[in-house]
C-alpha positions as CSV (number, residue, x, y, z in Angstrom):
1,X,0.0,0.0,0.0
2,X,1.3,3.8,-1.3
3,X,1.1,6.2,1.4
4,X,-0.2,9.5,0.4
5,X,-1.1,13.2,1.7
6,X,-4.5,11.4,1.3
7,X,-4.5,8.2,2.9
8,X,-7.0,8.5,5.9
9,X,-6.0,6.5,9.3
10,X,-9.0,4.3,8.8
11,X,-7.4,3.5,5.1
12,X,-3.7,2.7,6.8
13,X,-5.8,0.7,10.4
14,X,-7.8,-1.4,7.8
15,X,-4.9,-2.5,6.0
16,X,-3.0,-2.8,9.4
17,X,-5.5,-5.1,10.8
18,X,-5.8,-7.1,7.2
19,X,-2.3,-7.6,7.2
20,X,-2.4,-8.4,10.6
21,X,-5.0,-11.5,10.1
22,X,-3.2,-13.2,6.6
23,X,0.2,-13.2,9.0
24,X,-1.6,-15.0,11.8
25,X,-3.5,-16.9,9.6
26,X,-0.3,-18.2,7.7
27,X,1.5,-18.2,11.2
28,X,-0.8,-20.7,12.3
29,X,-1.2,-22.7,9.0
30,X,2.6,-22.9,9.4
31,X,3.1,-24.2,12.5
32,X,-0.5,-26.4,12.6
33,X,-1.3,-23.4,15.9
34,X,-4.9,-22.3,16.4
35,X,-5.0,-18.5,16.4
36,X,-5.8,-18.2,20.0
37,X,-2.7,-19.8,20.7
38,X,-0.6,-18.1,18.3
39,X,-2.4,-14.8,19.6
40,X,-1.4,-15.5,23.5
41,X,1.7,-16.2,22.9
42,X,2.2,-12.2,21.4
43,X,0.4,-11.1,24.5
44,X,3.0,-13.3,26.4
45,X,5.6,-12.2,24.7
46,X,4.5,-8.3,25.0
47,X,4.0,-8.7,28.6
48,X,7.7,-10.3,29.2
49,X,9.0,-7.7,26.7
50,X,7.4,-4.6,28.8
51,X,8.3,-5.9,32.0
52,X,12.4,-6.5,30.7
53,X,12.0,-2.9,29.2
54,X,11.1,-1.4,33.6
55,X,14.2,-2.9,34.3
């Protein structure tokens, strides 16, 4: 996607959140992982990464 003085947030969020699927979706395909799964273990990750980052 071309970013322009004309691309509206909700343009760039929609293709944020539709790129966001396809890569779990493939993720999962990938590694035979439901999405929940694959989805918890960002949230793990996130939490492990913000709590490194206080240090």
């Amino acid at each position: 996607m071309r970013t322009s003085a004309q691309t509206s947030p909700d343009a760039l969020n929609g293709f944020l959140a539709r790129n966001s699927a396809f890569l779990l979706e493939q993720i999962g395909n990938a590694q035979g992982v439901p999405r929940n799964i694959i989805l918890e273990r960002i949230h793990a990750t996130r939490r492990v990464s913000h709590l490194n980052a206080k240090r």
